[in-house]
C-alpha positions in Angstrom: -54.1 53.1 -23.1 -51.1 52.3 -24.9 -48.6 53.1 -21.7 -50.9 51.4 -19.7 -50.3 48.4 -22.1 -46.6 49.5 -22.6 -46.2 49.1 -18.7 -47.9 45.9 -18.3 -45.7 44.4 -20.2 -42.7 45.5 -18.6 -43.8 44.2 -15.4 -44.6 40.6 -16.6 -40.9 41.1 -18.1 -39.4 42.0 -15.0 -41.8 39.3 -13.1 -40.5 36.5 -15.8 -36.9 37.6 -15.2 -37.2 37.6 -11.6 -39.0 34.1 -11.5 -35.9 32.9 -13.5 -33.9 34.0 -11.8 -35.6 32.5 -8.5 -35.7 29.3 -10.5 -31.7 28.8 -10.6 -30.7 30.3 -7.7 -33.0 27.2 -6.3 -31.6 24.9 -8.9 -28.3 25.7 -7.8 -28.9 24.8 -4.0 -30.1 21.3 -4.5 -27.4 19.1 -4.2 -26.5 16.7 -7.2 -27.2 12.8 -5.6 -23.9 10.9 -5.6 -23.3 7.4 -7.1 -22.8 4.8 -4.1 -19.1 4.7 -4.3 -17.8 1.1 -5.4 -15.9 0.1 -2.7 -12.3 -2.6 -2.7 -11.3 -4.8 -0.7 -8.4 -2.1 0.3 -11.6 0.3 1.7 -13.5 -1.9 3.5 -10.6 -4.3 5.7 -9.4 -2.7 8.6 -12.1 -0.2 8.8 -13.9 -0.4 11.8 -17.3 0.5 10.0 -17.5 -2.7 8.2 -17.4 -5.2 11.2 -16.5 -8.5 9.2 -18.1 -12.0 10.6 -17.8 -15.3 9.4 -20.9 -17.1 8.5 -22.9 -20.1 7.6 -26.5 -20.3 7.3 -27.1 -23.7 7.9 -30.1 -24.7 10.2 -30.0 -28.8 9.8 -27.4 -31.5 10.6 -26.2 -32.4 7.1 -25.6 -29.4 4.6 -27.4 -31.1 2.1 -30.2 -29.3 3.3 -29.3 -25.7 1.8 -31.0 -23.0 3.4 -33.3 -21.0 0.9 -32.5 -17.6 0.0 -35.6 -16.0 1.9 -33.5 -17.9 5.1 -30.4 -16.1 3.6 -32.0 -12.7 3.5 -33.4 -13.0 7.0 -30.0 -13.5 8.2 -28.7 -10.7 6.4 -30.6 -8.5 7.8 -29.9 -9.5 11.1 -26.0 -9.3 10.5 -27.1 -5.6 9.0 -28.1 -4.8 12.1 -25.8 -5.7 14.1 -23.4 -3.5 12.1 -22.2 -6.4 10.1 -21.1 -5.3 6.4 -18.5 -8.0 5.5 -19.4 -11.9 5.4 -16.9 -15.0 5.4 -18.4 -18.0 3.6 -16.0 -21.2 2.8 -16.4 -22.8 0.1 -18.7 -23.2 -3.5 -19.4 -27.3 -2.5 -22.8 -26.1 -2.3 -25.1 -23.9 -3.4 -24.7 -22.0 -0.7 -22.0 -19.4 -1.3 -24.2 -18.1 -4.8 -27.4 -18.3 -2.8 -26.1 -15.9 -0.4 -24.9 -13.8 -3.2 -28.2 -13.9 -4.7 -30.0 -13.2 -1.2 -27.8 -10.0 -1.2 -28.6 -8.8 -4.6 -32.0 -9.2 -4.1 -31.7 -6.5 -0.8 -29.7 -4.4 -2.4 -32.6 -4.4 -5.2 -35.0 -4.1 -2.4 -32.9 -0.8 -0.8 -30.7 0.7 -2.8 -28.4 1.8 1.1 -28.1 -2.0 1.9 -24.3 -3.0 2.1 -23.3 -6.5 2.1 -19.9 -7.7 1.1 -18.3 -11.3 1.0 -14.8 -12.7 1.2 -15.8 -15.7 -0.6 -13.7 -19.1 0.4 -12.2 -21.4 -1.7 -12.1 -25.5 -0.4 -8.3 -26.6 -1.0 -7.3 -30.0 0.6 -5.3 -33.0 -0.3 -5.6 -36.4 -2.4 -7.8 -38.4 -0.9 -9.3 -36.4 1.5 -11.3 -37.4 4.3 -12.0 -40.7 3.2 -9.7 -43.0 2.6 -11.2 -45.2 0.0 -8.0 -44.9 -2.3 -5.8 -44.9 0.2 -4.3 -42.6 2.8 -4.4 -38.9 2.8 -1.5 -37.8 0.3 -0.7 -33.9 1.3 2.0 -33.2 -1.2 -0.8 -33.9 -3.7 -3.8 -31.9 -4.3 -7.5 -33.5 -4.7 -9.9 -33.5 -8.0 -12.2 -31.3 -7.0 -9.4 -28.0 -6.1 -9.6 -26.6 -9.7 -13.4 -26.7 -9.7 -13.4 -24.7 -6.7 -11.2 -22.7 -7.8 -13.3 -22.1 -11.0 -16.1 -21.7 -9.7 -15.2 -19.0 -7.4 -13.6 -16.8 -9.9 -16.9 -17.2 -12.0 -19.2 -15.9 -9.2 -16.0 -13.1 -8.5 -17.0 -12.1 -12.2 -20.6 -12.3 -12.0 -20.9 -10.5 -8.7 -18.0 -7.7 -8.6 -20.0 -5.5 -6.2 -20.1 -8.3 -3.6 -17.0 -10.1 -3.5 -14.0 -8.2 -2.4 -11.8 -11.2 -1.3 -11.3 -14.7 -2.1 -9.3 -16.7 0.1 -7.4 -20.0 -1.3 -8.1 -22.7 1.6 -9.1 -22.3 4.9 -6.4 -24.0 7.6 -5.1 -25.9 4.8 -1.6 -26.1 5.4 -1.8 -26.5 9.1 -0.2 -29.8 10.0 -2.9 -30.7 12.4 -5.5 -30.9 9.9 -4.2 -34.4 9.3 -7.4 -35.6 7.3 -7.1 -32.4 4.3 -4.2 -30.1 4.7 -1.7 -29.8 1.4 2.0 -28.3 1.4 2.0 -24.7 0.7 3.4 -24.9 -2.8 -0.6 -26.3 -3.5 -1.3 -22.9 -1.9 0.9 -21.0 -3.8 0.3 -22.3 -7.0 -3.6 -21.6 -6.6 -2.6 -18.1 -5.7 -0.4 -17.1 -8.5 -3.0 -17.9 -10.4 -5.8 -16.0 -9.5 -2.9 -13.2 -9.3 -2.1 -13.5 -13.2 -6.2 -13.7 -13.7 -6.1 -10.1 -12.1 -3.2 -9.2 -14.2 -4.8 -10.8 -17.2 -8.1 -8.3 -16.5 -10.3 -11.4 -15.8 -10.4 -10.4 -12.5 -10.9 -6.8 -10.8 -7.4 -5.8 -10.1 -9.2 -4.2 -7.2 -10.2 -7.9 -5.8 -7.7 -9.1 -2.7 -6.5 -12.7 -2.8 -5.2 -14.5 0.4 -5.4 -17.7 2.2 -6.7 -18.1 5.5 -5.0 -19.9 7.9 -3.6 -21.0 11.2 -1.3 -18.4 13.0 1.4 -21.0 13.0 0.5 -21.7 8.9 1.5 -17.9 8.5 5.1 -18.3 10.5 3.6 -17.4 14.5 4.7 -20.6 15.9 7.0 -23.5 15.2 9.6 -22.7 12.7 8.6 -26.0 10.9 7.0 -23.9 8.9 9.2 -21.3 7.6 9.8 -22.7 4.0 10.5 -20.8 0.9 7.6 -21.9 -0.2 5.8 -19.9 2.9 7.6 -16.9 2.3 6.9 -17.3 -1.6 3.1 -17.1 -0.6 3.4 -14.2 1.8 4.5 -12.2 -0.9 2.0 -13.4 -3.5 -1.3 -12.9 -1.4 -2.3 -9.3 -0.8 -2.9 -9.7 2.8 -2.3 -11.9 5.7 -5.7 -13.7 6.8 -4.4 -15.6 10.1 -6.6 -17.3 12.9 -6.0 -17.3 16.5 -7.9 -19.6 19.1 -7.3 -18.7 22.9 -10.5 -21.0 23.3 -9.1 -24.5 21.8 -5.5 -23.6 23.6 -7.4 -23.5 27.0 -7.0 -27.2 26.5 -4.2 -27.4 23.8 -1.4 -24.8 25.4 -3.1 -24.1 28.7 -0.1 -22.1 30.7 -1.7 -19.0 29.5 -5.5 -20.4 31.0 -4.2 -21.6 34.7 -5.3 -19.3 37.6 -2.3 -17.6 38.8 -1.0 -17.7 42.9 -1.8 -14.0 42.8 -5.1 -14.1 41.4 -6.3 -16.8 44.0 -7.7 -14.4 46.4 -10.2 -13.6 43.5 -14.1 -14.1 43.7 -14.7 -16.8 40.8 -16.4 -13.6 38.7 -13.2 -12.0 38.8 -10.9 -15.2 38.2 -13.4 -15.4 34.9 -12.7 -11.8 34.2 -9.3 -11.7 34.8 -8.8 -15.1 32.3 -10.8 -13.5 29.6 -8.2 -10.7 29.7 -5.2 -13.2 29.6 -7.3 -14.8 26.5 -6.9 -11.3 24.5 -3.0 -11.1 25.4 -2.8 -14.8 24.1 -4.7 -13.9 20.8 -2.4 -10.6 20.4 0.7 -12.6 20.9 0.2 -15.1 17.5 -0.8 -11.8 16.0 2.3 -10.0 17.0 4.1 -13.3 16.3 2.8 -13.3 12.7 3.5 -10.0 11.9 7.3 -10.2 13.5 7.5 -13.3 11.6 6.4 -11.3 8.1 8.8 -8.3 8.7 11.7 -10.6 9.2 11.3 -11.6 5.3 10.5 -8.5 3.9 6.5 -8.8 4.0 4.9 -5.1 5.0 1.2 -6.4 4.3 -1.8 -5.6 6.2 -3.0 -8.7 8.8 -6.5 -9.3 9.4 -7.9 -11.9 11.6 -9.5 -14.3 9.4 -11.2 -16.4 12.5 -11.3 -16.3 16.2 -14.3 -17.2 18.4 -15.7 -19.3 21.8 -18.1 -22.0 21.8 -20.6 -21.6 24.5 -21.5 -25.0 25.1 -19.1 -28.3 25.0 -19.2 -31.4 26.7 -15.6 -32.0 25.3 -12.4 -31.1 26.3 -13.7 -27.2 26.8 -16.3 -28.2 29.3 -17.1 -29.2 33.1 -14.7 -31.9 33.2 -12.0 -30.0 30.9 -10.8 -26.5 30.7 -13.9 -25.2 31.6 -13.6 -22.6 29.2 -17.0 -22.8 27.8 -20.3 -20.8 28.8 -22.0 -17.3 27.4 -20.6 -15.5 30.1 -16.7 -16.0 28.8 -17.9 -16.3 25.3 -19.6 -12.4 26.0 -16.4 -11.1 27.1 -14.0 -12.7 24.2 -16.3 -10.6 22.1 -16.4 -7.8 23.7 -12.4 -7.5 24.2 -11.8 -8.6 20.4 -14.3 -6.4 19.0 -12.5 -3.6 21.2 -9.0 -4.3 20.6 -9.4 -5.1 16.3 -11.5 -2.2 16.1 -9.1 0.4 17.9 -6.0 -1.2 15.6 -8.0 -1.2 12.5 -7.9 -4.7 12.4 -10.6 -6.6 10.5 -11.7 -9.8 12.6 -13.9 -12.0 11.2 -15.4 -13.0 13.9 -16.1 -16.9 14.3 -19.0 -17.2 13.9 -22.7 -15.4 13.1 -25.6 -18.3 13.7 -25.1 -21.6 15.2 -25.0 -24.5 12.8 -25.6 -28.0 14.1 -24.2 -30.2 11.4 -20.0 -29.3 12.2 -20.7 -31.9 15.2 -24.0 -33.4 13.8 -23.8 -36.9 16.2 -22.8 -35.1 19.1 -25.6 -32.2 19.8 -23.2 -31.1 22.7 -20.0 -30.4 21.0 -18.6 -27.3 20.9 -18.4 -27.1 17.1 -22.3 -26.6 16.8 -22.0 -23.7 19.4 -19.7 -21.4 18.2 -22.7 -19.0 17.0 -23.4 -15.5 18.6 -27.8 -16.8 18.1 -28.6 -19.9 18.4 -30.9 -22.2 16.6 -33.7 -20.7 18.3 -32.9 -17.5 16.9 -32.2 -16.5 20.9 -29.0 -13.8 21.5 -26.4 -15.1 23.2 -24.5 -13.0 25.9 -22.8 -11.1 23.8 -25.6 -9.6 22.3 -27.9 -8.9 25.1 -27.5 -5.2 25.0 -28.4 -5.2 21.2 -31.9 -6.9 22.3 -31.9 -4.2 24.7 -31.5 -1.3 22.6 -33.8 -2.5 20.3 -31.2 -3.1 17.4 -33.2 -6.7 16.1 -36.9 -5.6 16.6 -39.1 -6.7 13.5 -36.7 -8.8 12.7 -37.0 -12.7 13.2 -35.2 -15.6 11.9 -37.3 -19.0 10.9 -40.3 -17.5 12.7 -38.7 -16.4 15.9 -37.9 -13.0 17.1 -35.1 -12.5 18.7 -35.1 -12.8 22.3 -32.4 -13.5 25.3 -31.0 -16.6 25.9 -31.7 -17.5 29.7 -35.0 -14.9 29.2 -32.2 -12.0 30.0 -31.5 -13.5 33.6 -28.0 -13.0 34.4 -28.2 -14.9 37.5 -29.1 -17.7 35.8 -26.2 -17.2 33.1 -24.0 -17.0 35.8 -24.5 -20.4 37.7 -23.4 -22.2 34.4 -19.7 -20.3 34.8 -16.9 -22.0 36.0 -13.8 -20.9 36.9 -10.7 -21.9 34.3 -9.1 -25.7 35.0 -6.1 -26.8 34.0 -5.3 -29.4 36.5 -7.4 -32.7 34.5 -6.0 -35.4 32.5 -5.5 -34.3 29.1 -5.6 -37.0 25.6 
């Protein structure tokens, strides 16, 4: 009896052993979960898995009317699906920028894989601004309100580090055409510098980019008018070049590039189209090359990222019938498609101009191009560009303001097709 006992208990030994042994040899197989990596500004521009967009979630004519934040988080979850990780906003005016920052942390509450990140604008213009009521616009003077932007975006860069990656100091504010705002870069500069020593102070993330985006020509591209010290002194300050490039407004503006050649006349008017869309892209990779030629001739070795670029798909301005006829889905599809292509294979971020339609940029003039720079429409109907996303499936269960996403002209391509017309240069231009 007492070997029987003796010998069950060295089997439940050996059995216990075993089992432990079992036990960690299982233990060791699972994998340990990894902390979500936090991610910089220097990760996420230029890689072409973080497709950056610019974006405004305005429905109404006047922005007075803020969207709320369960718009916000619709629309972020459309831009999600589209591949969109990286979001332009331009300014703190309204409550706009922090609502967007709160619709985000609320989804990344909500799923702990959603990725949203924000290169969070700062408003800089002039003395007397716009209006006029205390006399002209004075641009070697800065306005009231500057520092308070300025404040308040380095408040929301504190409160929500996981977010905001970038914050740019004006946007085309030291283009000279921008006769109503723009300032003289030392305003620019000055702005910099200091969110630079706020970085160096370690008020800021050191990991946190600063720029300022602007104008090719604001960033040396184009007349040497503005190659000042001051220019250079902000090339070296900002840690990247955010520059914007419009093949679309130059249709009208600088329109050699936009005229049908003699050897292309023999072209259907499809291929005309195509064959312009493909001189648009050279244009748009010339002020890029411009820019960056400019930068290496004064010792800047920066990265350069396309801080706006887009095409309306509807004008009755200069861009339309009676204009440059540079303006329908069809043209607007294949800008996209050719800038997504061309950024992407050159690691170029291009924030891409713009998500949504917003109808108060041109609020009395329903038809102006400025209300139609959006890839969906008010409707919440996918332009051109995105018809193959409908297609595949990318935006079902989504909707934006009650509306699923659909096709613009119900997915008829004929009927997109007998809105395009083929470029015109030969009109009187103001």
């Amino acid at each position: 009896m007492k070997d029987i006992l003796k010998l069950g208990v060295y089997v439940f030994a050996m059995l216990l052993v075993i089992s432990c042994k079992d036990a960690k040899k299982e233990e060791s197989n699972v994998k340990p979960v990894k902390e979500k990596a936090i991610l910089s500004a220097k990760d996420i521009l230029g890689d072409p898995e973080y497709l950056a967009i610019s974006y405004g979630g305005y429905r109404e004519k006047q922005r007075e009317v803020q969207p709320t934040i369960p718009e916000l988080k619709e629309d972020m979850k459309i831009l999600s699906a589209m591949g969109v990780k990286v979001i332009r906003t331009y300014n703190v005016h309204f409550a706009h920028a922090e609502n967007v920052l709160k619709a985000i942390t609320e989804l990344k509450k909500e799923d702990t894989d959603f990725e949203m990140y924000m290169m969070l604008g700062i408003w800089i213009d002039c003395q007397n601004a716009f209006t006029w009521e205390h006399g002209e616009p004075n641009h070697n003077a800065e306005s009231e309100r500057n520092p308070v932007e300025v404040n308040t975006a380095v408040e929301l860069a504190k409160q929500y580090p996981d977010i905001v990656k970038v914050l740019a100091v004006g946007n085309e504010a030291m283009v000279k055409w921008a006769t109503s705002y723009y300032v003289e870069p030392w305003i620019i500069l000055k702005w910099v510098n200091h969110l630079q020593d706020l970085k160096k102070a370690g008020e800021l993330s050191e990991d946190l980019w600063i720029t300022s985006s602007d104008d090719f020509s604001s960033w040396g591209g184009g007349d040497p008018s503005y190659h000042t010290e001051d220019l250079e002194k902000i090339a070296h300050a900002v840690d990247y070049i955010s520059m914007h490039t419009y093949p679309y407004h130059q249709s009208h503006y600088n329109s050699d590039f936009w005229k049908v050649p003699e050897n292309e006349e023999h072209l259907s008017d499809k291929e005309k189209v195509d064959a312009a869309m493909l001189r648009a892209l050279d244009f748009a990779k010339r002020q890029y090359d411009s820019v960056s030629s400019y930068m290496s001739s004064i010792g800047v070795n920066k990265p350069i990222h396309i801080g706006e670029t887009g095409w309306a798909s509807v004008s009755n301005g200069h861009y339309g019938k009676k204009g440059s006829r540079a303006t329908d889905e069809y043209k607007q599809g294949l800008y996209y498609k050719h800038l997504r292509e061309w950024t992407n294979k050159e690691k170029i971020s291009c924030f891409y101009f713009e998500a949504f339609d917003e109808q108060w940029k041109d609020g009395q003039n329903p038809l102006g191009s400025e209300n139609h720079f959006g890839l969906i429409n008010l409707k919440g109907e996918a332009k051109y560009p995105l018809w193959n996303m409908v297609d595949e499936g990318v935006f079902d269960d989504l909707t934006r303001d009650g509306n699923p996403i659909t096709k613009t002209y119900n997915g008829n391509f004929e009927e997109l097709m007998a809105d395009v017309l083929v470029p015109n240069t030969e009109y009187p231009k103001d």
